[in-house]
DRENPA-3360 file (N, C-alpha, C; in nm, 2 decimals, always signed):
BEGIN
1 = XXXXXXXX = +7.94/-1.99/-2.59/+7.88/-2.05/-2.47/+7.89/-1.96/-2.35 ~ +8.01/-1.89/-2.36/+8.01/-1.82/-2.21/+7.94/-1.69/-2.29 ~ +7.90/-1.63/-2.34/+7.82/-1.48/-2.34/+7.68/-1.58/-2.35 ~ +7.63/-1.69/-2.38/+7.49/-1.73/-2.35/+7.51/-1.74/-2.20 ~ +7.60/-1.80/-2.11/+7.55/-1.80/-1.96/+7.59/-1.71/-1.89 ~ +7.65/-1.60/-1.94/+7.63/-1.46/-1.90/+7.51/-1.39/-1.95 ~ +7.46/-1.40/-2.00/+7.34/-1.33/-2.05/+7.18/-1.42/-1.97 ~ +7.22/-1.55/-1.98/+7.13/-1.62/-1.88/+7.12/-1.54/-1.74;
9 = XXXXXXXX = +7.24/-1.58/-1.68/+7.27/-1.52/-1.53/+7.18/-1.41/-1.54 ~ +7.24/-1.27/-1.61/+7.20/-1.12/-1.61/+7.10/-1.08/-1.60 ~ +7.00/-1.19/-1.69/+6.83/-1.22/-1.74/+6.75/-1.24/-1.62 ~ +6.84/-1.41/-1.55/+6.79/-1.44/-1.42/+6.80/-1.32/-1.31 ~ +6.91/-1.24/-1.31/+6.91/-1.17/-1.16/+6.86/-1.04/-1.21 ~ +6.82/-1.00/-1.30/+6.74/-0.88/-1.37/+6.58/-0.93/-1.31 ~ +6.51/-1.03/-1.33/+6.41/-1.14/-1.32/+6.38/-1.06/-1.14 ~ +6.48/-1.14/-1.09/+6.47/-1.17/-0.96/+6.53/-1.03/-0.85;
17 = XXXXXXXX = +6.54/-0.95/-0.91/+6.58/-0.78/-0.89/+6.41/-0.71/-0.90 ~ +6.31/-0.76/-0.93/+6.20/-0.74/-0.99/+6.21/-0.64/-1.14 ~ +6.30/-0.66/-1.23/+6.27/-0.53/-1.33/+6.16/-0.61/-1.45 ~ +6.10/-0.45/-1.47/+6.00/-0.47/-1.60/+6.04/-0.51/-1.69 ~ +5.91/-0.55/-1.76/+5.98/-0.64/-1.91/+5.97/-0.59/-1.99 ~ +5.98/-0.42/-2.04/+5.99/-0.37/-2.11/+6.09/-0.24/-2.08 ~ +6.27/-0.27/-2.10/+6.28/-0.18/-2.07/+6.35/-0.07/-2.10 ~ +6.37/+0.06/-2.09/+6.35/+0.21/-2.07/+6.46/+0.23/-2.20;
25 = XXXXXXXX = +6.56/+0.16/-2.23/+6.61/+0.24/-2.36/+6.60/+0.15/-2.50 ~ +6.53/+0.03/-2.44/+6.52/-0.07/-2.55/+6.33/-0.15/-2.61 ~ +6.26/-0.11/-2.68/+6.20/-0.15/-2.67/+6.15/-0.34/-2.72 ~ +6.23/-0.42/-2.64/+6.22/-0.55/-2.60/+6.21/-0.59/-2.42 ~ +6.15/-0.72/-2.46/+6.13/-0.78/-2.33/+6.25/-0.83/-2.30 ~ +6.25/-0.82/-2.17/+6.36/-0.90/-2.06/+6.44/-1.01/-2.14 ~ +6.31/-1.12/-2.19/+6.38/-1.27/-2.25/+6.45/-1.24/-2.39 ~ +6.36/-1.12/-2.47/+6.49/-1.07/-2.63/+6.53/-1.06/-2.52;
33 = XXXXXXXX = +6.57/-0.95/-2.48/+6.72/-0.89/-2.46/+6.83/-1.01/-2.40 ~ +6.76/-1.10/-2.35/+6.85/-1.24/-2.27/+6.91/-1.34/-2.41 ~ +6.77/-1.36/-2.50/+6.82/-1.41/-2.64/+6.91/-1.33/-2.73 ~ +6.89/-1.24/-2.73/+7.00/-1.11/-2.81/+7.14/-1.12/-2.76 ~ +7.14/-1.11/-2.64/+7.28/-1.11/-2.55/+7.35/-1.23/-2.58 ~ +7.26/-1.34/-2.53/+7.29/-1.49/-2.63/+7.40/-1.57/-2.74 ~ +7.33/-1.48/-2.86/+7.29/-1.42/-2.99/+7.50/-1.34/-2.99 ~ +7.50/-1.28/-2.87/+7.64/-1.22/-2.89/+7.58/-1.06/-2.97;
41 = XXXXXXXX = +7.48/-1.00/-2.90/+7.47/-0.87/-2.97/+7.51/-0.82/-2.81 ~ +7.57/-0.72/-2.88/+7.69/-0.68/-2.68/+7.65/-0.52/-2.69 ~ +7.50/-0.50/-2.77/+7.43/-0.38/-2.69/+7.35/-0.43/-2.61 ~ +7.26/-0.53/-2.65/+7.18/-0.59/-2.53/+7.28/-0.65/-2.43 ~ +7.39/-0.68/-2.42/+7.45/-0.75/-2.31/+7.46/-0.64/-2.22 ~ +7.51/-0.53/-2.28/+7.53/-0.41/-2.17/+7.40/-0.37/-2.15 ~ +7.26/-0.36/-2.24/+7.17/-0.33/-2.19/+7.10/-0.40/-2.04 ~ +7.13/-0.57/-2.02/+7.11/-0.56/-1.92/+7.22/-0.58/-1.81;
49 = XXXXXXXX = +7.32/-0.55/-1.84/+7.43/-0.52/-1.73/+7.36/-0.35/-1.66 ~ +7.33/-0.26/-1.75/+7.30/-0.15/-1.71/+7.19/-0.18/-1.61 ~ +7.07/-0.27/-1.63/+6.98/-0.28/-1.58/+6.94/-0.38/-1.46 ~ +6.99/-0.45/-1.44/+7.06/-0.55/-1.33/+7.15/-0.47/-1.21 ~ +7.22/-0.37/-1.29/+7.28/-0.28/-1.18/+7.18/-0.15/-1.12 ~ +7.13/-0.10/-1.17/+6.99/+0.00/-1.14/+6.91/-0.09/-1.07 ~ +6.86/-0.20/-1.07/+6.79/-0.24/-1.00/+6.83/-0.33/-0.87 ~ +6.98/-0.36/-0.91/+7.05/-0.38/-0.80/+7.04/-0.29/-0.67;
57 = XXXXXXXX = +7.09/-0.17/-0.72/+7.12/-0.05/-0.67/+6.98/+0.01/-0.56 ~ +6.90/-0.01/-0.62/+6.77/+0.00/-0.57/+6.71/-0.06/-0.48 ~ +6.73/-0.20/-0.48/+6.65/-0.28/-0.42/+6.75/-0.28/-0.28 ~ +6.91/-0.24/-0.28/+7.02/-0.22/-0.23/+6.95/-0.08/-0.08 ~ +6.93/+0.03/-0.15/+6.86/+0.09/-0.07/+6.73/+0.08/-0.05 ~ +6.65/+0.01/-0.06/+6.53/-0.05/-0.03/+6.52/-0.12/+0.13 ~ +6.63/-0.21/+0.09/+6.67/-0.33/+0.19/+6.72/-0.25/+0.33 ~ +6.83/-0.13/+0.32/+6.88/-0.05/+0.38/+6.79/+0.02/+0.48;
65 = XXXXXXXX = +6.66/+0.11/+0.39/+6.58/+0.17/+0.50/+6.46/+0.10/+0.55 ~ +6.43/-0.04/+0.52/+6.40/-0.11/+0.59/+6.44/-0.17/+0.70 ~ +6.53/-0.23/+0.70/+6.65/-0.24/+0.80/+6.63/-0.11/+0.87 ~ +6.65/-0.03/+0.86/+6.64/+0.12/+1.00/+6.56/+0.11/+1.02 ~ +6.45/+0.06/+0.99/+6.28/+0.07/+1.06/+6.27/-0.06/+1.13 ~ +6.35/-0.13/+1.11/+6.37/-0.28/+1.21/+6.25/-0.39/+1.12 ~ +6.27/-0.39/+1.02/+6.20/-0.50/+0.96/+6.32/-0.64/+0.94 ~ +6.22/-0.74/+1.05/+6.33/-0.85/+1.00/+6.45/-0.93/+0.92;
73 = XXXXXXXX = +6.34/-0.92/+0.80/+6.42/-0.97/+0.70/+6.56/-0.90/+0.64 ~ +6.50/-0.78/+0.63/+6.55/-0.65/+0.61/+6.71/-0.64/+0.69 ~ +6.68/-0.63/+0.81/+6.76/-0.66/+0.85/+6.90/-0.79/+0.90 ~ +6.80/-0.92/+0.87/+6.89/-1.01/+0.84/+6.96/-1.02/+0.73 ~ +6.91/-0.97/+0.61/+7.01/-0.96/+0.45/+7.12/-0.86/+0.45 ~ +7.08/-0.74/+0.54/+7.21/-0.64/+0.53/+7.29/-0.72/+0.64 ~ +7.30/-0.80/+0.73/+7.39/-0.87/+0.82/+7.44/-0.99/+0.72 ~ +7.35/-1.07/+0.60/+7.46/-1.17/+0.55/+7.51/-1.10/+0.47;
81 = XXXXXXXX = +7.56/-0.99/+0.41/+7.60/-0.94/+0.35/+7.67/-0.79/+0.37 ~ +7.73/-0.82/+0.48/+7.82/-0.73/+0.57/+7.95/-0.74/+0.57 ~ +7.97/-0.87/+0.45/+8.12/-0.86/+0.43/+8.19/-0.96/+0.56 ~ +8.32/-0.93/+0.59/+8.41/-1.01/+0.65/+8.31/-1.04/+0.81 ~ +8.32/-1.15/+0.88/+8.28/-1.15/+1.01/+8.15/-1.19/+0.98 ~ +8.05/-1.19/+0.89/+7.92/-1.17/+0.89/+7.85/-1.33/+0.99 ~ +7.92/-1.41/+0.93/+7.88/-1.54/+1.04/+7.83/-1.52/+1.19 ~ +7.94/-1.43/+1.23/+7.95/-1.41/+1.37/+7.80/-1.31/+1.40;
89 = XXXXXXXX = +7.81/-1.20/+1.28/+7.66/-1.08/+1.32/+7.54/-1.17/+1.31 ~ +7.54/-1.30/+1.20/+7.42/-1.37/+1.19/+7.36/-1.43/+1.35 ~ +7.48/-1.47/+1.39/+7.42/-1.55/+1.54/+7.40/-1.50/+1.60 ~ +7.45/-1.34/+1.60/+7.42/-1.25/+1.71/+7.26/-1.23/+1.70 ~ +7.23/-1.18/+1.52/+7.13/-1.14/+1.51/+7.02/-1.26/+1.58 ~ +7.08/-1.38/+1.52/+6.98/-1.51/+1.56/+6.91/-1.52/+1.71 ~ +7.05/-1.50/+1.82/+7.06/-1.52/+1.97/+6.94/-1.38/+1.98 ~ +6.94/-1.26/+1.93/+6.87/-1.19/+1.94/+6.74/-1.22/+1.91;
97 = XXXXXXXX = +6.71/-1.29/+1.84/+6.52/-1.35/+1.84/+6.49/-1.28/+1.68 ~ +6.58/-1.29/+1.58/+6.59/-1.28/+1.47/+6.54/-1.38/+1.36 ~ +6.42/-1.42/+1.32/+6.35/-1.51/+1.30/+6.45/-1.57/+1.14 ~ +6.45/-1.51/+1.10/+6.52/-1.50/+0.93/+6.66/-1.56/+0.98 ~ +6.72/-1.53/+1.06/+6.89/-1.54/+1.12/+6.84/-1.69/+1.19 ~ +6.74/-1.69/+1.25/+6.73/-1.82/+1.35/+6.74/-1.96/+1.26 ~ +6.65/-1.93/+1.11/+6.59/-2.02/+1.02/+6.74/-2.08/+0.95 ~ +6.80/-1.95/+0.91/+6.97/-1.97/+0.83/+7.04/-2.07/+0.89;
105 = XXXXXXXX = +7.07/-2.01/+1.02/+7.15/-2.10/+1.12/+7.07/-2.20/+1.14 ~ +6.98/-2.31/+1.17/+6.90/-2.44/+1.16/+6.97/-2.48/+1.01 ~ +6.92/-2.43/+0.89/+6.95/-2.49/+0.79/+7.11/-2.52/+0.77 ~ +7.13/-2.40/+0.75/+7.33/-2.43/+0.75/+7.39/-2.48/+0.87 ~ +7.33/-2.54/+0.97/+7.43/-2.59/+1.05/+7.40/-2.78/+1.10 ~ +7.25/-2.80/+1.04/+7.15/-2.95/+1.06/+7.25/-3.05/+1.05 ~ +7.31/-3.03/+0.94/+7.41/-3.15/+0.85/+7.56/-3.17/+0.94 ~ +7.60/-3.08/+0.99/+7.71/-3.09/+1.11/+7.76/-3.20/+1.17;
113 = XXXXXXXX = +7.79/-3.27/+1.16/+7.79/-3.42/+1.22/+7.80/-3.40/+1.34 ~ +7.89/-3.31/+1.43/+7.93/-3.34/+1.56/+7.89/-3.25/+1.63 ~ +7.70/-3.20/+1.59/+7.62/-3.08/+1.65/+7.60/-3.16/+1.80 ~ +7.62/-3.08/+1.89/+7.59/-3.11/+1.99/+7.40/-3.11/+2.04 ~ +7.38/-3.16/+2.12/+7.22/-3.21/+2.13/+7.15/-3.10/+2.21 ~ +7.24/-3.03/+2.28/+7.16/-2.90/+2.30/+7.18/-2.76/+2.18 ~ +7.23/-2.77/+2.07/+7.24/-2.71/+1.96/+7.11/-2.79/+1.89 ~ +7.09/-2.90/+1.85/+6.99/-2.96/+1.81/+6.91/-2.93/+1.84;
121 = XXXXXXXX = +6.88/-2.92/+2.00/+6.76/-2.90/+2.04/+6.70/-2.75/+2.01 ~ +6.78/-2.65/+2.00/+6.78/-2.51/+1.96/+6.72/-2.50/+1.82 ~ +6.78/-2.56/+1.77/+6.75/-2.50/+1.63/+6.61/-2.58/+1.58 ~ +6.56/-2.69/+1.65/+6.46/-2.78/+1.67/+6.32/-2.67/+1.70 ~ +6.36/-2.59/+1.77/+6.26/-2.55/+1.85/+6.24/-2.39/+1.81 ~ +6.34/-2.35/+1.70/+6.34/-2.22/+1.62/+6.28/-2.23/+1.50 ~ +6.29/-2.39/+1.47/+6.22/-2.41/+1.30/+6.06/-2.48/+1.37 ~ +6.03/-2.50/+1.47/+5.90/-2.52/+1.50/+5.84/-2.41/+1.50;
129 = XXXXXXXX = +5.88/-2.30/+1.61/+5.82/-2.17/+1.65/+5.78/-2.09/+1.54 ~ +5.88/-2.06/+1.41/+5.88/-2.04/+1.32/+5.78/-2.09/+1.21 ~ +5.80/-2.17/+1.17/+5.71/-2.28/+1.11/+5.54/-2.24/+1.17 ~ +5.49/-2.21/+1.30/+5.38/-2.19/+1.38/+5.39/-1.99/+1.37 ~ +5.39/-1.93/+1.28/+5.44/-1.77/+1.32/+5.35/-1.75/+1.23 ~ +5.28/-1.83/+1.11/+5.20/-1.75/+1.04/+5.22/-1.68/+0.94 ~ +5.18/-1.56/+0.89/+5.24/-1.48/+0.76/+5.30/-1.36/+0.83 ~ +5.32/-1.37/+0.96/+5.41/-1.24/+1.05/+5.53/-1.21/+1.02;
137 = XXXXXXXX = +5.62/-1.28/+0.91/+5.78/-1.27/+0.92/+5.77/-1.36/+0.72 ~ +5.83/-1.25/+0.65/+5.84/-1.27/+0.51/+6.00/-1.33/+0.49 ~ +5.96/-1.39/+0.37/+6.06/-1.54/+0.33/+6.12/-1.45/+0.18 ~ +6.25/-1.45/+0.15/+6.32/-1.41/+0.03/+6.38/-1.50/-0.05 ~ +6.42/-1.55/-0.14/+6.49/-1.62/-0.22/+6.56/-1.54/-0.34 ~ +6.66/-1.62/-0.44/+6.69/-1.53/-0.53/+6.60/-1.50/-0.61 ~ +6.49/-1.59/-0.65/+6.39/-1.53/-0.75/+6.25/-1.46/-0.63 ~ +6.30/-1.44/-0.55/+6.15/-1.34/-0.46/+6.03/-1.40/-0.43;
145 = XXXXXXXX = +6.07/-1.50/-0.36/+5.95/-1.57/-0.35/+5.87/-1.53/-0.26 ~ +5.69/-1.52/-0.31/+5.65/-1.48/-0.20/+5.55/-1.53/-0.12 ~ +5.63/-1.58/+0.03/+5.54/-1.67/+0.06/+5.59/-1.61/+0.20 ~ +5.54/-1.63/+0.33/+5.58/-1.61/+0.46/+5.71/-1.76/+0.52 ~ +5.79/-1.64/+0.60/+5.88/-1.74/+0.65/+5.85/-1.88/+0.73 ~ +5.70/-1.88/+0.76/+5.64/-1.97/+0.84/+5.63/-2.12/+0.71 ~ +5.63/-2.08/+0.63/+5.59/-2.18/+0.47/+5.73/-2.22/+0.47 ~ +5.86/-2.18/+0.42/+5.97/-2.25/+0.41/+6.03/-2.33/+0.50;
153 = XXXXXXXX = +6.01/-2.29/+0.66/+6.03/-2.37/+0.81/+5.97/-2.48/+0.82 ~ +5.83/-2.47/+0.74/+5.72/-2.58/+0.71/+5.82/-2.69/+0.62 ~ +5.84/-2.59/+0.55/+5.88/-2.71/+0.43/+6.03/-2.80/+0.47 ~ +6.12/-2.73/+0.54/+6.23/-2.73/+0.60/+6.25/-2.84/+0.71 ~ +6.12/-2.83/+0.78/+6.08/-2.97/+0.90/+6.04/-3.09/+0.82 ~ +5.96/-3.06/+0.72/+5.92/-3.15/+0.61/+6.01/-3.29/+0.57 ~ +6.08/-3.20/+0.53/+6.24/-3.25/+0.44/+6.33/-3.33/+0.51 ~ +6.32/-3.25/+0.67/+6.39/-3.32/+0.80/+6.37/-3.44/+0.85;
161 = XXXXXXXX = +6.19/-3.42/+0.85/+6.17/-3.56/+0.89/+6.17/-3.67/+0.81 ~ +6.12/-3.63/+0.67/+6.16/-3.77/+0.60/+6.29/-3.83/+0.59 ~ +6.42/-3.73/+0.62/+6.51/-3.80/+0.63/+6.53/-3.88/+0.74 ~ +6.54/-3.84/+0.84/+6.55/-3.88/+1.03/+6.69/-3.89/+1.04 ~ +6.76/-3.77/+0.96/+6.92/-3.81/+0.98/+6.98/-3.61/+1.00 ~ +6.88/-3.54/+1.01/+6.96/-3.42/+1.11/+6.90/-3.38/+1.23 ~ +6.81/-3.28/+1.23/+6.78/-3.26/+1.35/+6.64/-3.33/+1.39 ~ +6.56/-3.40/+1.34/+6.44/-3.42/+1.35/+6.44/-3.60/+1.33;
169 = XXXXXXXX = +6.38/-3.67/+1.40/+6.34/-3.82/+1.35/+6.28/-3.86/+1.25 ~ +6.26/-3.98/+1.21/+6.19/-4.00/+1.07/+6.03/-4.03/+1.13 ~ +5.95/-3.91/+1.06/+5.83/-3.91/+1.10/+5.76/-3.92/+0.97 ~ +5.69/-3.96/+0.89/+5.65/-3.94/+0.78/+5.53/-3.84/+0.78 ~ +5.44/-3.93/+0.87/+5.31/-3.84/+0.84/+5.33/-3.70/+0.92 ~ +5.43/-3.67/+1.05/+5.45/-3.54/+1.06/+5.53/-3.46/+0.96 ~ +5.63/-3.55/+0.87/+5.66/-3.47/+0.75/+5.53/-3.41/+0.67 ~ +5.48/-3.48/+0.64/+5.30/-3.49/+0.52/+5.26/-3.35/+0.56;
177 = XXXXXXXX = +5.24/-3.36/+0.70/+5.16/-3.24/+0.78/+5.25/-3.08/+0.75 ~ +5.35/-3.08/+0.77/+5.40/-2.97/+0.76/+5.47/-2.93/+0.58 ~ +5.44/-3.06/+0.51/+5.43/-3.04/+0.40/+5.34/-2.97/+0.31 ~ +5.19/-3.01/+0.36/+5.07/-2.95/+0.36/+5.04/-2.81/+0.39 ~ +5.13/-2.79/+0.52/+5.06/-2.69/+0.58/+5.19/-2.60/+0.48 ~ +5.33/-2.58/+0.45/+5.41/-2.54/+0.36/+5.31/-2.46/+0.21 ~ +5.27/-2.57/+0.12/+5.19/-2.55/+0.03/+5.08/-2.51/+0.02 ~ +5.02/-2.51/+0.17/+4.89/-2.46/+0.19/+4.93/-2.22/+0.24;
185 = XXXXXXXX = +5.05/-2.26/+0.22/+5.12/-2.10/+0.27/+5.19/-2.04/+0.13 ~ +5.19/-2.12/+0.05/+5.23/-2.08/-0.06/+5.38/-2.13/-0.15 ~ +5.46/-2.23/-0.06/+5.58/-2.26/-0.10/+5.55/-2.33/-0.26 ~ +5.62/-2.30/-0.34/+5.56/-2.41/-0.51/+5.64/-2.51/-0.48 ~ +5.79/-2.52/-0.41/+5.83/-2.68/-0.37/+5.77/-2.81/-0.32 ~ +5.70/-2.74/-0.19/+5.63/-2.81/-0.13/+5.44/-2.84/-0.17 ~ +5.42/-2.72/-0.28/+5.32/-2.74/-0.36/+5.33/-2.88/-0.49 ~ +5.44/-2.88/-0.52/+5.52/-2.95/-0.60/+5.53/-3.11/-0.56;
193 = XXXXXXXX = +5.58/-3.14/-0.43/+5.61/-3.22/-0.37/+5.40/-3.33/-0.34 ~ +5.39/-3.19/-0.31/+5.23/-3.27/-0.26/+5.15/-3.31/-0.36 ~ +5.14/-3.29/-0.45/+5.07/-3.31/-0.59/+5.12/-3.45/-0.62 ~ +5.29/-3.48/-0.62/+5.33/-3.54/-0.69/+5.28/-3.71/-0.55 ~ +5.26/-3.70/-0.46/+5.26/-3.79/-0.36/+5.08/-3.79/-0.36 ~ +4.99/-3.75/-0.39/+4.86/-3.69/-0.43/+4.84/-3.81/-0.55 ~ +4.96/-3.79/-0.65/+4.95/-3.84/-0.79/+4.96/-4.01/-0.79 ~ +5.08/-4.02/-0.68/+5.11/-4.13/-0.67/+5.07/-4.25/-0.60;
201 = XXXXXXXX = +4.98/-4.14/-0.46/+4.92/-4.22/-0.37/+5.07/-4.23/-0.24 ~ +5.17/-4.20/-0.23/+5.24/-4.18/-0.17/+5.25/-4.21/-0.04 ~ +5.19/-4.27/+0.10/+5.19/-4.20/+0.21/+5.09/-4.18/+0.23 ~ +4.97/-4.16/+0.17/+4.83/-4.12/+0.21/+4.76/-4.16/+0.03 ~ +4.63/-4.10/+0.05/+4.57/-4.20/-0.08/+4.54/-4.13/-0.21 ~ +4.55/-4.23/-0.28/+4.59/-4.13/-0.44/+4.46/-4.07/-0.47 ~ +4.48/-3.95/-0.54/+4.40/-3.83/-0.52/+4.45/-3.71/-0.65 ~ +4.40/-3.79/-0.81/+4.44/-3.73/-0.89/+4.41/-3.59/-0.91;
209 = XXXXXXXX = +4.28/-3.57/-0.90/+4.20/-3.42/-0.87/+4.29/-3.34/-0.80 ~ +4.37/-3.36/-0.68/+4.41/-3.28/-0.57/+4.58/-3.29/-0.67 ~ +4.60/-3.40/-0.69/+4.71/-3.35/-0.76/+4.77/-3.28/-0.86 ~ +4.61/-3.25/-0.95/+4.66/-3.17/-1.08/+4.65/-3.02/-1.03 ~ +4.56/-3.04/-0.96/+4.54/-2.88/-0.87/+4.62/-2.80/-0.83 ~ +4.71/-2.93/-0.74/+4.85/-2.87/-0.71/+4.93/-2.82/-0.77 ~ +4.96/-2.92/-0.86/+5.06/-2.90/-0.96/+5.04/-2.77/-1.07 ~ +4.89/-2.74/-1.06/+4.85/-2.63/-1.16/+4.91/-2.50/-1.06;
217 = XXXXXXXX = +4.86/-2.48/-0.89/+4.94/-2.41/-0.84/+5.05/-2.38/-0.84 ~ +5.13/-2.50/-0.81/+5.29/-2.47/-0.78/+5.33/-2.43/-0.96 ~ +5.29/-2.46/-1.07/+5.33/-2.41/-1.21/+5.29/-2.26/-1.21 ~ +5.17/-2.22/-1.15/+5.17/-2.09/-1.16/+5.25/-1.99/-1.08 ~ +5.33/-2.05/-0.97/+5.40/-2.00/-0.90/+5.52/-2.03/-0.96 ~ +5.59/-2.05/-1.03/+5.68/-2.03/-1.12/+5.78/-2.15/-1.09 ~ +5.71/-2.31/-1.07/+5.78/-2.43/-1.00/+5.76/-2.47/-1.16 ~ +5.95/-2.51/-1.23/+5.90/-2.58/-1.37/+5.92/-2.70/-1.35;
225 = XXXXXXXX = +5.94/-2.77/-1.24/+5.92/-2.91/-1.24/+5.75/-2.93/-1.24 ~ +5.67/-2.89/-1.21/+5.53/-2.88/-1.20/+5.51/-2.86/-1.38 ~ +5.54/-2.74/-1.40/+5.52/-2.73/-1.53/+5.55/-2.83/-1.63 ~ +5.67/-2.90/-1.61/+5.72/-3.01/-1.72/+5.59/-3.11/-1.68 ~ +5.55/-3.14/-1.54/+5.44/-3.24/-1.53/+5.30/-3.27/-1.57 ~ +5.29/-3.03/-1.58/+5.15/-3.06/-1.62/+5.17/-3.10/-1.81 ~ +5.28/-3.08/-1.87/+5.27/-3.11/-2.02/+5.26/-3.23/-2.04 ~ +5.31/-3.34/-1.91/+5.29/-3.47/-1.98/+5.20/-3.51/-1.92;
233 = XXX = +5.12/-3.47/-1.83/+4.97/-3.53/-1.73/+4.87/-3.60/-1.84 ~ +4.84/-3.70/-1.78/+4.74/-3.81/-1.80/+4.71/-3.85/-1.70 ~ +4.56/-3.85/-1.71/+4.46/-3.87/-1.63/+4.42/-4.02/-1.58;
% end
């Protein structure tokens, strides 16, 4: 059991490192070499230990000389990952008008019970501006997702308002809206999410067409809750 979810892990951050699926000393794909490792064959395990770290390594200075050229993101990932203190460089970077730093801090700090209301109102008003930025400022995840940081801020207010219990009140249809506009940028969660309320009639009116649509997008965007949906869809 533990050399299958080491070999899972390896497969996934190999995946999400961007490496090819064919590769350079083995002629198998990514998923053998993930089933092989599995399997307890401990050349493929090191085959992709070797390969996870090369692409580590890469993507490691990638990030680096981006960062020197002052690219956002770029530079917000070498600040969470600066080791001891990094909390403190994030808010700096945030206070600095760091779009990526501004979004982190909103998310990781909404749930805070005893956020003060001019903190609320900050981070209110960074996941709006954001959310409204367009495809100007790129969004990362572990699997690389590629969608602009304006799409997850979308989706992020989304979430907020249907709850009405962090920073935002319970708004539905201004949830709907920035749900829309999320999926309409590319997010597959929020592509996911709209299909399924599409499907159901939700909140607005049922709209099987618009749902399978969805759901065929956010599946092609690599959403497997979409995918488990479209195998059991009936029309």
């Amino acid at each position: 059991m533990k050399n299958i979810l080491i070999a899972i892990t390896l497969g996934l951050a190999l995946t999400a490192c961007g490496g090819s699926d064919t590769p350079p000393e083995k002629d198998m794909t990514t998923k053998e070499l993930v089933a092989a490792a599995a399997a307890g064959d401990k050349d493929a395990m090191g085959e992709l230990e070797r390969q996870v770290a090369k692409k580590a390594k890469a993507e490691q200075k990638k990030m680096k000389a981006a960062a020197k050229d002052g690219d956002p993101l770029a530079l917000f990932q070498k600040t969470l990952m600066s080791g001891s203190g990094n909390q403190e460089r994030v808010n700096t970077l945030a206070d600095a008008g760091n779009p990526n730093a501004q979004l982190w801090n909103a998310m990781s700090n909404r749930q805070v019970s005893n956020l003060s209301d001019t903190d609320k109102q900050k981070y209110r008003s960074h996941m709006e501006a954001i959310a409204a930025s367009g495809d100007k400022y790129k969004y990362s995840t572990v699997a690389n997702a590629a969608y602009p940081l304006s799409a997850e801020a979308a989706f992020q207010i989304s979430e907020d308002k249907l709850h009405g219990k962090w920073l935002f009140d319970t708004d539905t249809q201004g949830a709907i809206k920035y749900l829309k506009q999320a999926a309409n940028e590319g997010h597959h969660g929020a592509m996911y999410k709209l299909a399924v309320r599409y499907q159901y009639g939700h909140d607005m009116d049922k709209d099987l067409t618009a749902a399978k649509s969805w759901l065929v997008k956010s599946a092609a965007a690599g959403n497997r809750a979409a995918k488990d949906a479209l195998k059991n869809w009936k029309e």
